[in-house]
N, C-alpha and C positions, 0 to 999 in steps of 0.2 A: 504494500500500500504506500503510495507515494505521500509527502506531506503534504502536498496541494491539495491531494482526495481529502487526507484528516480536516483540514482545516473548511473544508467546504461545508457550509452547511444544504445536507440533504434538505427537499422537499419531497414529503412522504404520502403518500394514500394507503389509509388503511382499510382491506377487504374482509369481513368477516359476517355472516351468518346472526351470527348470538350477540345478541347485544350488549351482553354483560361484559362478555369478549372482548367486544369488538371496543367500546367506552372505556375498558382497563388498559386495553394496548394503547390506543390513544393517551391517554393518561401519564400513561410510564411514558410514550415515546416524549412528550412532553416534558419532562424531568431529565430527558438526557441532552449533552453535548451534541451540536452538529446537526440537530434533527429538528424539522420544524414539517408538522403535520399540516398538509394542504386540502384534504376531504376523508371521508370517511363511508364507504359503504358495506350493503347490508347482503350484494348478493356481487355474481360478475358482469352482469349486465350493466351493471350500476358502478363500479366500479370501471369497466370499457366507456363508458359513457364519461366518468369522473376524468379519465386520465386525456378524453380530447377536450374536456372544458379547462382545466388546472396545468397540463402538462407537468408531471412530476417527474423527478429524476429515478423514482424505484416505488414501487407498489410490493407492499405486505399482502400475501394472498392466502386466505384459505384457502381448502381444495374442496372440502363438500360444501357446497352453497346451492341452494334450490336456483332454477329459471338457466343458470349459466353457470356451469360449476369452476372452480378456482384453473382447471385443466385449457377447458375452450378459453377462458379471459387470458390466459396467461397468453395462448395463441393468439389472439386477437388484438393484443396490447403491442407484442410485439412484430406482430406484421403490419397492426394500420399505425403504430408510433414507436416506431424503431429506437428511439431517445431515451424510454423511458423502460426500465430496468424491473423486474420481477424477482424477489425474493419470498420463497414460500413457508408461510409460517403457519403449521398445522401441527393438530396431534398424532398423525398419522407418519408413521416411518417404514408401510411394507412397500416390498418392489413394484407392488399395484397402484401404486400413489406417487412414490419415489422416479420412476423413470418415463411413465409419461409426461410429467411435470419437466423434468429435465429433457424430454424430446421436444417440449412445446416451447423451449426456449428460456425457461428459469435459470435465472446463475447464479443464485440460491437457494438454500431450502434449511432450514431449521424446525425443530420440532418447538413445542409451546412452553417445554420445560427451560429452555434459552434464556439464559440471565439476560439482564440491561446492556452489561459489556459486549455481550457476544451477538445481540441484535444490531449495537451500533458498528462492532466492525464487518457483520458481514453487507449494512448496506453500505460502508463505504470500500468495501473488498468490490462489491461489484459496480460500484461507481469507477473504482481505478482501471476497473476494464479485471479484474481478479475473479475468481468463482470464493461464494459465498455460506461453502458447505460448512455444516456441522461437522464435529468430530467422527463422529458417529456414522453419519453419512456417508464423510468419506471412506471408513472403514467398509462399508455396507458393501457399497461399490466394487471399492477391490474385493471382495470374496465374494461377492458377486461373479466379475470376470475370475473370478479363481474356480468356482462353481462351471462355469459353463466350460472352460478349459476351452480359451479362446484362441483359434490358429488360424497361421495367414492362408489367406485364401490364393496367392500368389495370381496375382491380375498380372496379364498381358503387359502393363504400361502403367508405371505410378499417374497419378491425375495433377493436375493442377501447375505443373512442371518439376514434381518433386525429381529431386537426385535418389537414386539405389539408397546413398545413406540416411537422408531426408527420411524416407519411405518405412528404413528398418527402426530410426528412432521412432517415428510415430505409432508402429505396431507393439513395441516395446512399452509406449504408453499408454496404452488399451490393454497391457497386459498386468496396469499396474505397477511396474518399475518407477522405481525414484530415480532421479538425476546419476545419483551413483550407482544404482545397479544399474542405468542402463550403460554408464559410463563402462564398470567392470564386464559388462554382459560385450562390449564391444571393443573393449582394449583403447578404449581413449579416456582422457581427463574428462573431469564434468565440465568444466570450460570448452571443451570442444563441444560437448553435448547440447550446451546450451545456446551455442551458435547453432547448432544443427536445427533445436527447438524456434529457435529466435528467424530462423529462415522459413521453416515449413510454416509457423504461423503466418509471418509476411506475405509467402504465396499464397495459403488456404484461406486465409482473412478469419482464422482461427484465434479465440483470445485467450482459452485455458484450457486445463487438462478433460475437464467435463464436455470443452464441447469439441476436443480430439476426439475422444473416444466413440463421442457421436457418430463421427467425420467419418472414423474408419470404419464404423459398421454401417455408415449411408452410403458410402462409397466402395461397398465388396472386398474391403480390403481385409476385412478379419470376417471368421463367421463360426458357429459354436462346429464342434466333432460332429461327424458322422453316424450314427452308432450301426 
């Protein structure tokens, strides 16, 4: 997170269902550094509606909301207002919740158990252009790809102009590696690694590891075993 993001103050819209909910998060966000609450709605309709009257830099989204649920707004938010940032805060943390959410575009997702601290940095983790996940989450994720036992699908031709190395980093990070295992797993420094990172993003127009992973499974380049 860069000091320009800390220092900005967010403008927030908060999505929530339950009122009690939805008036406490308000509340707290209220009480924190950085955060200044721009609307507040009840469903996603209302909320896709909120974010082209207000424009906010990041929307707190349920996921189960009647009429438009926290899934379609997120889509919705970030295809007709590309600006404006999705971070999903629910009670909900199974893979039925967790990866749609992250397919519709979220570059965050915390659960409701999320202290003050940890709300304020992941909206400004995904204001600096960062992904916004929980601890938890993250972990999820990887044993996740560790579950399905994800291998390359070996495409004809990397996309988007990647280089053979480009290609083997980013499979490497769908498989869950950190900078130094992929470092170790490929016989170079993490500095090199990090260029390698620092380029595939630049070509793919990719801004973190959550929507890599995306990447390679939208684009055939990883896909679960055969059995």
């Amino acid at each position: 997170m860069t000091d320009e993001a800390e220092r900005k103050t967010a403008r927030v819209v908060v999505a929530d269902d339950q009122t009690v909910v939805r008036e406490g998060i308000v509340m707290l966000l209220g009480l924190l550094p950085g955060i200044e609450v721009v609307g507040a709605a009840g469903d996603g309709e209302e909320a896709v509606r909120l974010v082209a009257e207000v424009a906010p830099d990041v929307v707190l989204m349920d996921l189960r909301m009647p009429r438009c649920d926290g899934v379609e707004a997120t889509r919705r938010i970030r295809a007709e207002h590309p600006g404006t940032q999705v971070v999903v805060l629910t009670t909900y943390a199974d893979d039925e919740s967790l990866f749609p959410a992250l397919a519709a575009g979220a570059r965050g997702y915390l659960t409701k158990d999320a202290g003050a601290e940890e709300i304020v940095r992941a909206v400004h983790s995904v204001l600096s252009g960062d992904a916004g996940l929980a601890p938890s989450i993250q972990r999820r994720l990887l044993e996740r790809l560790t579950e399905t036992g994800v291998r390359p699908a070996a495409p004809p031709e990397a996309p988007d102009g990647l280089t053979v190395r480009e290609t083997e980093v980013l499979l490497l990070i769908a498989e869950g590696l950190s900078n130094q295992e992929i470092g170790r797993r490929l016989h170079v420094s993490t500095a090199t690694v990090k260029t390698h990172i620092n380029n595939l993003f630049a070509k793919t127009g990719l801004k973190d590891r959550a929507q890599a992973v995306r990447y390679a499974y939208g684009k055939g380049l990883v896909r679960p075993p055969t059995r």
